[in-house]
Backbone as ProteinMPNN parsed JSONL, in Angstrom:
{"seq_chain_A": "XXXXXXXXXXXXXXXXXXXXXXXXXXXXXXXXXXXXXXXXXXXXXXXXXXXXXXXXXXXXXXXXXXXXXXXXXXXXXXXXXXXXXXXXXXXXXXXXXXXXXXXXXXXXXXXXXXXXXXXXXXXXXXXXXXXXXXXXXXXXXXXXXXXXXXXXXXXXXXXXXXXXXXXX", "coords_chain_A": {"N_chain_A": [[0.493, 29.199, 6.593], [3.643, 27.672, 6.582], [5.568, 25.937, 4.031], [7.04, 22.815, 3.957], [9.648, 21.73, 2.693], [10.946, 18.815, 1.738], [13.139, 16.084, 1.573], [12.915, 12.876, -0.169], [13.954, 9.387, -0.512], [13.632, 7.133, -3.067], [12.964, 4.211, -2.1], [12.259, 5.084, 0.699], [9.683, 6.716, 0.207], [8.433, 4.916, -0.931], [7.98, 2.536, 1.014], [6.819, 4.07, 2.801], [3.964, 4.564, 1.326], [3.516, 1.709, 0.655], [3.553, 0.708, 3.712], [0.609, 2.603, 4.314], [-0.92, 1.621, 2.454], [-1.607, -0.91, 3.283], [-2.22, -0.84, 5.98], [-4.831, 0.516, 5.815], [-5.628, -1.875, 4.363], [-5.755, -3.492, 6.333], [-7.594, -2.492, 8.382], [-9.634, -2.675, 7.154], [-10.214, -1.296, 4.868], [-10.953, 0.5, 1.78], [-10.501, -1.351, -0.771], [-9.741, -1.438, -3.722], [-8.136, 1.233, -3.194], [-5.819, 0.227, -2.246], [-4.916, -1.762, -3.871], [-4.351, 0.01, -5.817], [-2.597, 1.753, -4.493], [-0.697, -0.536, -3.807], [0.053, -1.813, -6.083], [1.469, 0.308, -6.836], [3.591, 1.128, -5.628], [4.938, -1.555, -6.209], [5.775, -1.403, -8.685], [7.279, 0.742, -8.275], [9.59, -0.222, -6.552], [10.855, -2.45, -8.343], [11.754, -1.189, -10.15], [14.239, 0.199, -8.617], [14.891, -2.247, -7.708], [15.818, -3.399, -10.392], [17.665, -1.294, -11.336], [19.601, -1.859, -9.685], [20.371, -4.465, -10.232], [21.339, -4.259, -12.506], [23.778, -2.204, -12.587], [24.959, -3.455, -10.645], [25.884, -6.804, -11.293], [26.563, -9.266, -10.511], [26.605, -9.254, -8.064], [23.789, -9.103, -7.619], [22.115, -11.34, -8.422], [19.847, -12.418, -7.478], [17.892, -10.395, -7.426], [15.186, -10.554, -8.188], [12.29, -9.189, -9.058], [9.174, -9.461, -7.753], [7.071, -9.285, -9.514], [8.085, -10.56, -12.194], [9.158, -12.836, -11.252], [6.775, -13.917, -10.689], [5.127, -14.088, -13.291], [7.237, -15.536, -14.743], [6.875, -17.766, -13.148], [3.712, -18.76, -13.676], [3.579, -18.762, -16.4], [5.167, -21.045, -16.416], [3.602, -22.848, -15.965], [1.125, -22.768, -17.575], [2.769, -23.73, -19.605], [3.279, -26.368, -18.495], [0.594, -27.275, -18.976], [0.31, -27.345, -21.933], [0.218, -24.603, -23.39], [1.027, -21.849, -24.729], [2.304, -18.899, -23.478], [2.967, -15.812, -23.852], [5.42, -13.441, -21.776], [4.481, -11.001, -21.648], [1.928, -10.714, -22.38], [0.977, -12.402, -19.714], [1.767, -10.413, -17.906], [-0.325, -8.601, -18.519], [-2.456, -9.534, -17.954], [-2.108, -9.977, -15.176], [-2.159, -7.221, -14.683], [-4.769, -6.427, -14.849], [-6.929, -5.395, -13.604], [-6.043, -3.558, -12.324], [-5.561, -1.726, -14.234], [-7.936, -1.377, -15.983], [-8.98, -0.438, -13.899], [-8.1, 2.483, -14.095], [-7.284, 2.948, -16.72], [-9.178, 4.44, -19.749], [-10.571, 4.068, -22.294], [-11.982, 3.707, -25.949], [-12.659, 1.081, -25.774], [-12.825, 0.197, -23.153], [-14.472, -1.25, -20.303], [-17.391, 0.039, -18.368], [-17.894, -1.37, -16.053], [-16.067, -3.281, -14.123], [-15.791, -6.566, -12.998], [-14.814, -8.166, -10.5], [-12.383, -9.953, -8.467], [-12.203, -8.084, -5.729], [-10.634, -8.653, -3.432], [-8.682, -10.266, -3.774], [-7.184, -9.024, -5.717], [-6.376, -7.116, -3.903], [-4.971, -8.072, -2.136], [-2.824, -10.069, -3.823], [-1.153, -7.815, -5.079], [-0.374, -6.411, -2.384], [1.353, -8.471, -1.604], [2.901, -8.957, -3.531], [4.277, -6.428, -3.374], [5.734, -6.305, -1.029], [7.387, -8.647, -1.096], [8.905, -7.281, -3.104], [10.092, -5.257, -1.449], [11.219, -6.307, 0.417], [13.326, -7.639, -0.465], [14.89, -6.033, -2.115], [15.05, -3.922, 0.468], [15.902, -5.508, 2.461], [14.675, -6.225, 4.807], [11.749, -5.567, 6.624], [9.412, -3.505, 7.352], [7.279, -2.447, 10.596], [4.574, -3.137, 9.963], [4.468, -4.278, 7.783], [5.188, -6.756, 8.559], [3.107, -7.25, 10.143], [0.639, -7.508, 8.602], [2.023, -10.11, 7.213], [1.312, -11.697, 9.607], [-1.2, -11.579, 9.809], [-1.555, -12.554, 7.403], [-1.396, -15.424, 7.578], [-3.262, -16.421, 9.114], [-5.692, -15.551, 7.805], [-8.407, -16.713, 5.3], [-8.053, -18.511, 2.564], [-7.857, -17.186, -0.54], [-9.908, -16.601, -3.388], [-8.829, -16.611, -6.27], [-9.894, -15.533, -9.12], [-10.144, -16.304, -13.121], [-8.769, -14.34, -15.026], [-10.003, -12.697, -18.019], [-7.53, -11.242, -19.994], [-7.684, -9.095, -21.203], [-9.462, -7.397, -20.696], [-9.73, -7.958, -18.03], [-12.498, -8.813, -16.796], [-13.724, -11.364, -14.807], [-13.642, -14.858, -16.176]], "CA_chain_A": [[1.152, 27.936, 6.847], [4.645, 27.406, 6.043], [5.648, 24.758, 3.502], [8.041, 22.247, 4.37], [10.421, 20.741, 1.565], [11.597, 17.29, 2.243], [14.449, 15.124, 0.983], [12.97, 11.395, 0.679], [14.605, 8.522, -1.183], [12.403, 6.349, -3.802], [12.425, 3.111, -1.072], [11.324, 6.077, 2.182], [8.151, 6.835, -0.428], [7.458, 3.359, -1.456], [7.751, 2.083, 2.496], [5.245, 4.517, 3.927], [3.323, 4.001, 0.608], [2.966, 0.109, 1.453], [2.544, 1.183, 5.083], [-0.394, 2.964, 4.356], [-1.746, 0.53, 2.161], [-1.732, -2.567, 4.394], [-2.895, -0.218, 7.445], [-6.089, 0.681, 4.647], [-6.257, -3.221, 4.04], [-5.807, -4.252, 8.373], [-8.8, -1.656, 8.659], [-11.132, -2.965, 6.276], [-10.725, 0.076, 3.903], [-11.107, 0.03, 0.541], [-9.589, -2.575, -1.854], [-9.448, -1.006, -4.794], [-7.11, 1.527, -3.183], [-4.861, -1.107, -1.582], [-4.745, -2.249, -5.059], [-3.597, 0.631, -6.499], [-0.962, 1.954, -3.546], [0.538, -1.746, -3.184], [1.087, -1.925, -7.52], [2.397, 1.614, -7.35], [5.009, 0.693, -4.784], [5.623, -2.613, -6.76], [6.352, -1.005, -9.579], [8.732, 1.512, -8.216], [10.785, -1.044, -5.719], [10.945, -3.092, -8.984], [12.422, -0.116, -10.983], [14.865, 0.522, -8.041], [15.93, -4.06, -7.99], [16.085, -3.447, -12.041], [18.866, -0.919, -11.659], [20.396, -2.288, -8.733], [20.839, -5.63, -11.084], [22.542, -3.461, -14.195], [25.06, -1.83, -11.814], [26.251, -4.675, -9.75], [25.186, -8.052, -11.874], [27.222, -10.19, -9.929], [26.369, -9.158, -6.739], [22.407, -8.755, -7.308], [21.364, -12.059, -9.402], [18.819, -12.396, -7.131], [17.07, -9.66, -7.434], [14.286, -10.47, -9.249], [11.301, -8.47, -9.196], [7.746, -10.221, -7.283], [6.161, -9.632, -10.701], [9.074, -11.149, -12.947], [8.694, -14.457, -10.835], [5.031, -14.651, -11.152], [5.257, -14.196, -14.54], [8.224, -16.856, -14.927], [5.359, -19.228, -12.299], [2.462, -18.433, -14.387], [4.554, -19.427, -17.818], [5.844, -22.764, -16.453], [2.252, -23.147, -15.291], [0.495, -22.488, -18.843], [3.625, -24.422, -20.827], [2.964, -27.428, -18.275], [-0.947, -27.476, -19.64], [0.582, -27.038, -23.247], [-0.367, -23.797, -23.151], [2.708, -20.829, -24.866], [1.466, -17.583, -23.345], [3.903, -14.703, -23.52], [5.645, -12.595, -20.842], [3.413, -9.822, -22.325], [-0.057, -11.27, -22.133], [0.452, -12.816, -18.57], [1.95, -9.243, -17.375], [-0.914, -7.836, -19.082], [-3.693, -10.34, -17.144], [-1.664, -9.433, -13.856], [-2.424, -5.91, -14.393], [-6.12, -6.05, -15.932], [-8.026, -4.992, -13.103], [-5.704, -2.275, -12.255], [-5.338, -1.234, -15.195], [-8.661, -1.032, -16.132], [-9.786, 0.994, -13.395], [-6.917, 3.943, -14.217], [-7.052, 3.485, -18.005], [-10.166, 4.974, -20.172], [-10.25, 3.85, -23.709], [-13.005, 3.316, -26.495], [-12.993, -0.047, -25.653], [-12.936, 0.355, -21.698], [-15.933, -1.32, -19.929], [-18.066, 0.694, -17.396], [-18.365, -1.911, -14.89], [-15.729, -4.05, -13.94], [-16.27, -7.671, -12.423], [-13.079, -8.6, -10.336], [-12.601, -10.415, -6.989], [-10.91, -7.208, -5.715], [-10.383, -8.817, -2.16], [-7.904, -11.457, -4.324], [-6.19, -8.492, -6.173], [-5.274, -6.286, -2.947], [-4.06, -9.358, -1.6], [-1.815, -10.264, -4.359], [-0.263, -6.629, -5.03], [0.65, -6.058, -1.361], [1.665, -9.897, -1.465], [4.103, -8.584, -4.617], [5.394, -5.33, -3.136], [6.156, -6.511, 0.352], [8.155, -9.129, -1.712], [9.499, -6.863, -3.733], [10.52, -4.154, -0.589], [12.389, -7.297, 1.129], [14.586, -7.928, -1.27], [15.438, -4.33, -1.679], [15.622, -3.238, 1.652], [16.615, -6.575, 3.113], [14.071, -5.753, 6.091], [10.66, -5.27, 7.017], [8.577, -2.911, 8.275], [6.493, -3.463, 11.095], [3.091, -3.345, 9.582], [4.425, -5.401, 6.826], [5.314, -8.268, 9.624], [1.61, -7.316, 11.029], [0.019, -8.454, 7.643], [2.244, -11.43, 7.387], [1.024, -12.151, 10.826], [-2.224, -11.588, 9.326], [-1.634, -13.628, 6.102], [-0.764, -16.679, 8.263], [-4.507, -16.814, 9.912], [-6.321, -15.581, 6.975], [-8.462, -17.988, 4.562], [-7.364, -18.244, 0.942], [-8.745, -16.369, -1.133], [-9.798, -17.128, -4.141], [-8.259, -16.295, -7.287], [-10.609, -16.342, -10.115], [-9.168, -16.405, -13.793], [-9.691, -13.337, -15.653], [-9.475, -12.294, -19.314], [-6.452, -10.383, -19.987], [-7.645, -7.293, -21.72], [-11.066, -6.666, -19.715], [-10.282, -7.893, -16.296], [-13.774, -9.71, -16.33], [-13.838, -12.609, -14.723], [-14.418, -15.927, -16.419]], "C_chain_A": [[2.398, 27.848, 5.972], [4.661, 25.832, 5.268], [7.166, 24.266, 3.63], [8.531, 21.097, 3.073], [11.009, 19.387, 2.261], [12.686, 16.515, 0.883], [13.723, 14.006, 0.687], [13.503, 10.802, -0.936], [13.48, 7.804, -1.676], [12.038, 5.09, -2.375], [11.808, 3.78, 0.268], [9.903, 6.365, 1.572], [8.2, 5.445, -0.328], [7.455, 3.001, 0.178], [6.292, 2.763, 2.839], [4.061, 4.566, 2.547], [2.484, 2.529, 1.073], [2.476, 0.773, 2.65], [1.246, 1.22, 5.053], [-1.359, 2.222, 3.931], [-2.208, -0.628, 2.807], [-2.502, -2.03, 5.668], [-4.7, -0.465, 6.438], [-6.744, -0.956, 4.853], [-7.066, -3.689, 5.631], [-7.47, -3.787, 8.455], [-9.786, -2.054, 8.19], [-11.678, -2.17, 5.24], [-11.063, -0.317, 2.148], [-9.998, -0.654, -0.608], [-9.272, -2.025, -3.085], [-7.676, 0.544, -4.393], [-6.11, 0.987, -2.472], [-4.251, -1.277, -2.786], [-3.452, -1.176, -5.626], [-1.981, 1.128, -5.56], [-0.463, 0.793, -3.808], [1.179, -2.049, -5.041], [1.572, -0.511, -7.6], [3.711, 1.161, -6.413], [5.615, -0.668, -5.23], [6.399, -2.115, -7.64], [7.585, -0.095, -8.998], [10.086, 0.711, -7.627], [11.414, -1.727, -7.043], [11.949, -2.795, -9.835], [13.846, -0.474, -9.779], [15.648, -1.528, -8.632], [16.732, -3.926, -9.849], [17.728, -2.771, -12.21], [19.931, -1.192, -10.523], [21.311, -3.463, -9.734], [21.772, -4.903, -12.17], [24.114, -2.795, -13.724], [25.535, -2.731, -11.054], [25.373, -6.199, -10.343], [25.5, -9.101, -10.938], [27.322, -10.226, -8.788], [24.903, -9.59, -6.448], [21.395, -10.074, -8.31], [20.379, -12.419, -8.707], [17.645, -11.743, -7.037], [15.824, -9.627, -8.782], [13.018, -9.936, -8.569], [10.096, -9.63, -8.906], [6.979, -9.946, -8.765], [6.922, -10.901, -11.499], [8.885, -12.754, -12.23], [7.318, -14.48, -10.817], [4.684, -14.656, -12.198], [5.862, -15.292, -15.102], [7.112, -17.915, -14.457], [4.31, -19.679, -13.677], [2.764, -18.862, -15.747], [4.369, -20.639, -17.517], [4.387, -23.262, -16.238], [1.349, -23.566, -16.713], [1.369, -23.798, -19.86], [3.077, -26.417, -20.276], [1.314, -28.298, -18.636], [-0.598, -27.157, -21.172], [0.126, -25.99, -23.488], [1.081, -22.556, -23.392], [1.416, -19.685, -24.333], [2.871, -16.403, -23.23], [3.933, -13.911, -22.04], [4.212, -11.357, -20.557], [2.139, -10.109, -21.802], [-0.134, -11.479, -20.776], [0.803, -11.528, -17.789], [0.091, -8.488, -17.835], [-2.283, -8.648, -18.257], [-3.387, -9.769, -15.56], [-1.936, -8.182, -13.297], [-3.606, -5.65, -14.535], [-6.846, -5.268, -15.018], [-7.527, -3.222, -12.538], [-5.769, -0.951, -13.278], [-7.045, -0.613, -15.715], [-9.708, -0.38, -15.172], [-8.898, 2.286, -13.368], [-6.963, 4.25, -15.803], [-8.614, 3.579, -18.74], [-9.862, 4.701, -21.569], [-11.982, 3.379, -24.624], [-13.689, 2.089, -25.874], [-13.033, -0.598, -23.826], [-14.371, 0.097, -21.191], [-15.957, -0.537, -18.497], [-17.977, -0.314, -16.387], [-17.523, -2.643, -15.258], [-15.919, -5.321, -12.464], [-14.717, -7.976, -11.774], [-13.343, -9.48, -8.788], [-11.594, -9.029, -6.085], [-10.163, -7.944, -4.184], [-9.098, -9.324, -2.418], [-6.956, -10.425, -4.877], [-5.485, -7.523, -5.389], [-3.997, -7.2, -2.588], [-2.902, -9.843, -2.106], [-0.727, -8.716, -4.66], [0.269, -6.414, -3.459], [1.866, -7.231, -0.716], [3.561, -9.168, -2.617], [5.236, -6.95, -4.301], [5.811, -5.391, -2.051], [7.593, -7.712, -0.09], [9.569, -8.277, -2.178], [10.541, -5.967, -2.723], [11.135, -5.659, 0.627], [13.548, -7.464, 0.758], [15.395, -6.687, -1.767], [15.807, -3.894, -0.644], [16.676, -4.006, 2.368], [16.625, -6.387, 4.26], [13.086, -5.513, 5.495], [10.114, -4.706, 7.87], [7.389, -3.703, 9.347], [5.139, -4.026, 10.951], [3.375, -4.522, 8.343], [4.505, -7.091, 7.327], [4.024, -8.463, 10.039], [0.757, -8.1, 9.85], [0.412, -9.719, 7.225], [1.909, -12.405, 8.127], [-0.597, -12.718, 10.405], [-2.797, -12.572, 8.251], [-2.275, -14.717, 6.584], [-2.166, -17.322, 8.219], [-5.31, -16.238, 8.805], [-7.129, -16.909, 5.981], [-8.295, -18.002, 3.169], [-8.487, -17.656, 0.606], [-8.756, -16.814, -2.647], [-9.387, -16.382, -5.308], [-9.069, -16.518, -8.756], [-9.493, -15.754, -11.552], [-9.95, -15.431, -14.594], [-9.113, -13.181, -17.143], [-8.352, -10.893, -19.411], [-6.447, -8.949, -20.599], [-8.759, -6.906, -21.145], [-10.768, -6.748, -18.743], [-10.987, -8.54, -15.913], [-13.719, -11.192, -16.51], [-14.664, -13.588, -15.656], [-15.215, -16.705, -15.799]], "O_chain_A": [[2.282, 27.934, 4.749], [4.049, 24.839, 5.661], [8.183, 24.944, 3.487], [7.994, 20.063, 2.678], [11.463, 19.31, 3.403], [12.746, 16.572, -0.345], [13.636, 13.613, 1.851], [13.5, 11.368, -2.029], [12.446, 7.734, -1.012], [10.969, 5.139, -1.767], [10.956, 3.157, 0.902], [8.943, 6.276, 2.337], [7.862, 4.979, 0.761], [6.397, 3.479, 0.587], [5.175, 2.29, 3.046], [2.945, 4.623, 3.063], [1.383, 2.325, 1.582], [1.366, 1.294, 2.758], [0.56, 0.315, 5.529], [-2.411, 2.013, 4.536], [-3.33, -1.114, 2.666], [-3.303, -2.732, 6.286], [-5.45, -1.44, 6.5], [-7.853, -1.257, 5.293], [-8.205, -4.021, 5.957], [-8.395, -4.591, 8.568], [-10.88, -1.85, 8.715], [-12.816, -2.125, 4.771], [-11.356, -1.398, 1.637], [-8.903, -0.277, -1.027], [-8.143, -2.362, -3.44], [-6.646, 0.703, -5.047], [-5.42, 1.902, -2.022], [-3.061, -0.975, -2.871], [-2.247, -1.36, -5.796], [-0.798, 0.938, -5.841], [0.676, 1.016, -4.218], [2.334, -2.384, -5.307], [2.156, -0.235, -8.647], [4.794, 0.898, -6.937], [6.694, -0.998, -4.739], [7.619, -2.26, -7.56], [8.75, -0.315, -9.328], [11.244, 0.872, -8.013], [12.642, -1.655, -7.01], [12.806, -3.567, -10.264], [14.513, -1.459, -10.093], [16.467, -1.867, -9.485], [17.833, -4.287, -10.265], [18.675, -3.268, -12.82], [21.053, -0.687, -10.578], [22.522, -3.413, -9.95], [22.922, -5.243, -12.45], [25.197, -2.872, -14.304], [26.743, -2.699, -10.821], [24.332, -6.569, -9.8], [24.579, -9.841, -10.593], [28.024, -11.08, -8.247], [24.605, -10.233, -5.441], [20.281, -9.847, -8.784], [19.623, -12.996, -9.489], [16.575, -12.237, -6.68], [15.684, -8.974, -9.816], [12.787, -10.347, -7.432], [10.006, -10.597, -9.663], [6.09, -10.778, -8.944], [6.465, -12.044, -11.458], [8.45, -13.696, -12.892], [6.87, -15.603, -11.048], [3.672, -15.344, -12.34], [5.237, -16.018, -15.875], [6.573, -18.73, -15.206], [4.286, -20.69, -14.378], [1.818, -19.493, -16.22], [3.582, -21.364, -18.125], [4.278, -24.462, -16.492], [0.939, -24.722, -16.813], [0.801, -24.582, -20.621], [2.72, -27.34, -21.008], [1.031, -29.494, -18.561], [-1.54, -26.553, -21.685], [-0.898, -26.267, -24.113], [1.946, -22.372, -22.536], [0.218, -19.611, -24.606], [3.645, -16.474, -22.276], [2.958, -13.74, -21.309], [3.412, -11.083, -19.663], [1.54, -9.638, -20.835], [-1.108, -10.949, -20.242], [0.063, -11.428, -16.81], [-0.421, -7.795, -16.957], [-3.198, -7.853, -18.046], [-4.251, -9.232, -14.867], [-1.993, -7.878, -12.105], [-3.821, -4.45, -14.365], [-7.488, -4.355, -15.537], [-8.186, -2.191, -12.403], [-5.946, 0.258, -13.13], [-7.224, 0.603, -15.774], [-10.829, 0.055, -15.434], [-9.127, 3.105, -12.478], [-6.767, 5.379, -16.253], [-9.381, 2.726, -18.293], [-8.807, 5.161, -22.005], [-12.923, 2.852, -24.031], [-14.871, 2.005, -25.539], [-13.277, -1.757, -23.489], [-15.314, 0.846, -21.447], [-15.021, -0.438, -17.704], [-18.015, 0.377, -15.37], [-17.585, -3.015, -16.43], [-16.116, -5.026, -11.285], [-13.681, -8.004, -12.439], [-14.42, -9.536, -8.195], [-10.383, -9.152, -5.905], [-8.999, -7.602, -3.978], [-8.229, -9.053, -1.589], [-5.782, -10.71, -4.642], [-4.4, -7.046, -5.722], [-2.771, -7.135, -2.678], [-1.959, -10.105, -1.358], [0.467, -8.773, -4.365], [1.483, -6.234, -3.374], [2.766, -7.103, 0.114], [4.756, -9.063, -2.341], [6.321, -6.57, -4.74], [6.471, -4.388, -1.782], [8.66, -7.634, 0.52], [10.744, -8.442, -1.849], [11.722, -5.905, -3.064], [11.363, -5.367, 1.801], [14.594, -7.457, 1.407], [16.621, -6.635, -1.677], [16.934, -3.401, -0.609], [17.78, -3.636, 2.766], [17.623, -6.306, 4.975], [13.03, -5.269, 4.289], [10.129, -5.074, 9.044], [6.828, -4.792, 9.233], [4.644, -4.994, 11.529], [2.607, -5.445, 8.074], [4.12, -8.14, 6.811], [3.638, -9.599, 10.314], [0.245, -9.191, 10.101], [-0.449, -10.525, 6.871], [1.997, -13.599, 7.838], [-1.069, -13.839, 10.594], [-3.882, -13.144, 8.154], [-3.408, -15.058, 6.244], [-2.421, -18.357, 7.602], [-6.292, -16.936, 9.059], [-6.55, -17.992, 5.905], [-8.617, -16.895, 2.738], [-9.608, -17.57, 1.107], [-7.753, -17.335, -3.134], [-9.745, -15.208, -5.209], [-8.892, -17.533, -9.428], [-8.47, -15.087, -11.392], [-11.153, -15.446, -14.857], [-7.955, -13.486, -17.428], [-8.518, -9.783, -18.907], [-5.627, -8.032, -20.549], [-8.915, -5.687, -21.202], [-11.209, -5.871, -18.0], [-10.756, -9.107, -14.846], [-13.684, -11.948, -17.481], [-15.851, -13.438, -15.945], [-15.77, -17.625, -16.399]]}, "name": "protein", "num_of_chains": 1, "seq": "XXXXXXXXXXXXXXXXXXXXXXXXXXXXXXXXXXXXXXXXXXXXXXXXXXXXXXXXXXXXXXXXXXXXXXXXXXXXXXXXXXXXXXXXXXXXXXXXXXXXXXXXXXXXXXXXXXXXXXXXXXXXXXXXXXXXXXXXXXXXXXXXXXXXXXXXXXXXXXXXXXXXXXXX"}
């Protein structure tokens, strides 16, 4: 079998990335990797808005990153309950469940407690965001889960500790 080199651009990966993920989700596949494809493609679109913003400032002040505003939310949210929580910490709650199923540490629990249904949901919620405002277009599976969103029933969001993951 011959091997075939390819050209692709960071936003041609991250697209069929998402893609795949949201197809995974449509299907009923597994959540945990939803999870992880839809924050790997956040993170990279995010990277890509980051240096879009440094090279043209004055063109791109919009480009803020689907984490970076839920972070900013999630602040005003905490300050309005008197409540200072750093960038840091609420990035660091945003990531817990991901995080702690990829990272291995002394202090790493065996069994995590999560709503994962709530954290696919929000990562493909944050990189479909994020791959709008970048591309400035949507794929069509990403319109199919919006479609999907619409008629969906909330989901619930429980509130988790920021260095375990495990729900309160």
């Amino acid at each position: 079998m011959d091997r075939v080199v390819r050209e692709c651009t960071r936003i041609e990966i991250a697209r069929s990335m998402l893609d795949t993920a949201i197809k995974i989700y449509l299907d009923g596949g597994d959540r945990f990797s939803v999870l992880h494809l839809a924050s790997a493609v956040e993170e990279v679109i995010a990277g890509l808005l980051k240096r879009r913003r440094a090279e043209l400032p004055a063109v791109c002040l919009q480009d803020q990153a689907a984490r970076e505003k839920a972070v900013a939310a999630i602040a005003e949210i905490h300050k309005a309950r008197g409540v200072e929580r750093t960038g840091k910490e609420i990035g660091t709650s945003l990531n817990a469940v991901r995080n702690g199923t990829m990272h291995h540490g002394d202090n790493a629990p065996e069994v995590i407690v999560t709503d994962v249904e709530s954290e696919a949901w929000g990562a493909l919620f944050r990189a479909i965001d994020n791959y709008g405002h970048y591309a400035n277009t949507l794929s069509e599976m990403m319109i199919e889960f919006a479609h999907h969103a619409l008629h969906a029933p909330h989901i619930n969001v429980p509130d988790a500790d920021a260095t375990t993951g495990v729900a309160r």
